[in-house]
C-alpha positions in Angstrom: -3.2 -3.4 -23.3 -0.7 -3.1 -20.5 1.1 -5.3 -18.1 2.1 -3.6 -15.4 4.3 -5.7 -12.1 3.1 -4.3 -9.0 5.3 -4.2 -6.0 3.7 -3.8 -1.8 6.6 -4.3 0.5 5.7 -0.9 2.9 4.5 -4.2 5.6 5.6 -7.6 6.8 3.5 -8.7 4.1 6.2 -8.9 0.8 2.8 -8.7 -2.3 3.5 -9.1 -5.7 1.2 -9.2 -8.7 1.1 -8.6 -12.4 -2.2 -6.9 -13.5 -3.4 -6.4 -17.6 -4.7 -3.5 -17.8 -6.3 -2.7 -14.6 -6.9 -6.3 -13.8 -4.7 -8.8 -11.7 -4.0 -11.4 -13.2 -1.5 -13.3 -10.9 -0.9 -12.9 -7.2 1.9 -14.3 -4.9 2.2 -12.8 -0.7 3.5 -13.9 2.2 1.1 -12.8 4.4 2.9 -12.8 7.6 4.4 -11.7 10.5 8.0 -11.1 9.9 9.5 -9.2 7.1 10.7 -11.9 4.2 11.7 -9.1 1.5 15.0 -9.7 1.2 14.4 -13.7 0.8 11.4 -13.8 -0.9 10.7 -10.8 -3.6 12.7 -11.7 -6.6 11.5 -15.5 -6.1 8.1 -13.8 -6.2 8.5 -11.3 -9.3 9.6 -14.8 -11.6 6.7 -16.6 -10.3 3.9 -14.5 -11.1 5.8 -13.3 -14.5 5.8 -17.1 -15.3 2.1 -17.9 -14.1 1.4 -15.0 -16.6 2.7 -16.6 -19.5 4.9 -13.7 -19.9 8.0 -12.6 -19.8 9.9 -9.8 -18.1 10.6 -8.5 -21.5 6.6 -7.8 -21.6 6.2 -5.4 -18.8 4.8 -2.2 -19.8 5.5 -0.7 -16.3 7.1 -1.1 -12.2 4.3 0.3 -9.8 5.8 0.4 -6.7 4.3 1.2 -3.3 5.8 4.7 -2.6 4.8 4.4 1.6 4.4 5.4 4.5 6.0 2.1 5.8 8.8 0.0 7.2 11.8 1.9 5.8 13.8 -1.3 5.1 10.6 -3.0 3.2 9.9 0.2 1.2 13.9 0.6 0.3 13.9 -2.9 -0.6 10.8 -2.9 -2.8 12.0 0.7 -4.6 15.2 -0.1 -5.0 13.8 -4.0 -7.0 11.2 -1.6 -8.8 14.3 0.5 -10.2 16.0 -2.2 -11.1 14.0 -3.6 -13.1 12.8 0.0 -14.9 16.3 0.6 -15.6 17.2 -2.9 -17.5 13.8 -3.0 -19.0 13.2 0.8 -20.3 10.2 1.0 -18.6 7.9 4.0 -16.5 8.1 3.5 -12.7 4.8 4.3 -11.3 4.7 5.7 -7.2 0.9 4.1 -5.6 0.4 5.8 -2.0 0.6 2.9 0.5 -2.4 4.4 2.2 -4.7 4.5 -0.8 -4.2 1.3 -1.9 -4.9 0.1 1.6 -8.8 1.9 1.8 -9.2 0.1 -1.3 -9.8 -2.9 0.6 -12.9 -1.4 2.2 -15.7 -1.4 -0.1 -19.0 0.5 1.5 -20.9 2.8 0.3 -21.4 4.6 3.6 -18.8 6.9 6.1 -15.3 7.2 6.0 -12.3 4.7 5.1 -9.4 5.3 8.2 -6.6 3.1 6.7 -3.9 3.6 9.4 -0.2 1.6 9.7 1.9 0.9 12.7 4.7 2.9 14.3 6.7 3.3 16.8 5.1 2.9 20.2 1.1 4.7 19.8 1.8 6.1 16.7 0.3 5.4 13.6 0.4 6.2 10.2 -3.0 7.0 8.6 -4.9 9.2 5.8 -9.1 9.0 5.6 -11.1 8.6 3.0 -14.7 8.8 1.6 -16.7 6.1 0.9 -15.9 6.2 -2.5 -11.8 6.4 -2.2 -11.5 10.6 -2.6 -8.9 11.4 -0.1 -10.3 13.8 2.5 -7.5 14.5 4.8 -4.1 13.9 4.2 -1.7 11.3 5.4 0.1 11.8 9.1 2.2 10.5 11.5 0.3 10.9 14.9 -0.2 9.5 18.2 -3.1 7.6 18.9 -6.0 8.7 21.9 -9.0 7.9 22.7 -10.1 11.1 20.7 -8.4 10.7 17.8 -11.3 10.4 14.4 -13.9 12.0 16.9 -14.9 14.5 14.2 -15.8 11.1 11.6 -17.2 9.4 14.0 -19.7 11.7 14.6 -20.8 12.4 11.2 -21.3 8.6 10.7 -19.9 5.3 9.7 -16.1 5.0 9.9 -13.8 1.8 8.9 -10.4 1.6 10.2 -8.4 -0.9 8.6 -4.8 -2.6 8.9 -2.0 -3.4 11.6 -2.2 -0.3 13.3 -6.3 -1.0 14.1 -5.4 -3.4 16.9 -3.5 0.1 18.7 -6.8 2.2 18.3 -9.3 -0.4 19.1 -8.1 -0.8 22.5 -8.4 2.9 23.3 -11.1 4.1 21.0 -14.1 5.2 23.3 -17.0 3.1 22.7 -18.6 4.6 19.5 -21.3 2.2 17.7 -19.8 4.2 14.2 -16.2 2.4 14.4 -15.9 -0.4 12.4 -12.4 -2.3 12.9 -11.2 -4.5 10.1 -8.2 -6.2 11.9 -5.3 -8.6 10.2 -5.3 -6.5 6.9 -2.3 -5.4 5.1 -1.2 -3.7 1.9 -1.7 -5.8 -0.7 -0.5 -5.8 -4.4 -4.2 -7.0 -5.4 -5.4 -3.3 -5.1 -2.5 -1.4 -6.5 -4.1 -2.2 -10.2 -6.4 0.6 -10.4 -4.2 3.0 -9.8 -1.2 1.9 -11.2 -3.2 1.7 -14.2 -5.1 4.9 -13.6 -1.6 7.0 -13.5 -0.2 4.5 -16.4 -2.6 5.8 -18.9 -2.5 9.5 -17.7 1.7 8.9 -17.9 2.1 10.1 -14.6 5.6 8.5 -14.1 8.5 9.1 -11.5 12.1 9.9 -12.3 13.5 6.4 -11.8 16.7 8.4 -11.1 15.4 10.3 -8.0 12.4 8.4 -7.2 12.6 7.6 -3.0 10.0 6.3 -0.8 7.3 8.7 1.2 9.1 7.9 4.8 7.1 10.4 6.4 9.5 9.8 9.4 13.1 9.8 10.0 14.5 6.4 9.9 15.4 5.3 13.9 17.8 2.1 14.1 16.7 -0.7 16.3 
């Protein structure tokens, strides 16, 4: 049996949860629309370590949300992940932002298109099949009225999260697309594979560990 504290800060929405095994087991978000890391994340890692019954002392592992993200949310969440590996002793385990996102879609038809916003019509997204198996890598691109043409035509596709509202107003109309709006990374689905890579000891170097930026950070 494992606990493991999961961390999703890579949105506005600051997610934390503490899951046995692969199971959550306590839940606490602040599903909004401004970014409340800074305020809210410790307050959030004691409640859901309390509504537990456990202590901090019984974490078997961090899983952070490696990104791609807000730069400020995924520095804060790392460098509150670290922390706690460090004055613990404990594994910190990296769960791609994207992955944990297509979770959310359960179908057993088409393609997952979890995509995140950017700058301007950029997004960042990754597809998946039906069943989670990553079929095309994550990317940084600009959005048209093109873009997922090749998935659309092979059948079913479901975009989900806060860059969906970008695409849906461009998207050609295609009777495949299926957009999931007002979803964000969530801590809830970071339990399977947080637990996956905590029984296969895939673990970072809590040292060198930094967040999957995919872009250069650009002030303002």
């Amino acid at each position: 049996m494992a606990y493991i504290l999961c961390i999703e800060t890579a949105t506005t929405n600051c997610s934390v949860a503490i899951a046995k095994d692969d199971k959550v087991i306590s839940l606490k978000e602040d599903y909004d629309t401004k970014y409340s890391h800074a305020e809210r994340l410790h307050n959030f890692i004691d409640l859901v370590v309390t509504d537990s019954g456990i202590t901090l002392a019984d974490l078997d592992a961090v899983a952070i949300s490696k990104g791609p993200g807000s730069y400020t949310g995924l520095r804060i969440g790392v460098s509150a992940a670290k922390g706690l590996c460090y004055a613990l002793d404990i594994p910190l385990i990296s769960v791609p932002t994207l992955h944990s996102l297509a979770l959310q879609v359960q179908q057993n038809m088409g393609f997952v298109v979890p995509m995140l916003d950017a700058r301007r019509m950029e997004v960042y997204s990754s597809v998946f099949s039906n069943n989670h198996v990553q079929i095309r890598q994550t990317e940084a691109e600009v959005l048209s009225e093109n873009s997922f043409r090749d998935y659309l035509q092979k059948g079913k596709v479901f975009f989900i999260g806060n860059g969906v509202a970008k695409f849906l107003e461009i998207c050609e109309d295609n009777e495949n697309a299926e957009f999931i709006l007002n979803k964000l990374p969530s801590a809830n689905e970071m339990a399977t594979i947080g637990f996956s890579k905590f029984l296969n000891k895939e673990f970072e170097d809590v040292s060198y560990f930094d967040p999957y930026y995919l872009k250069d950070f650009v002030a303002g």
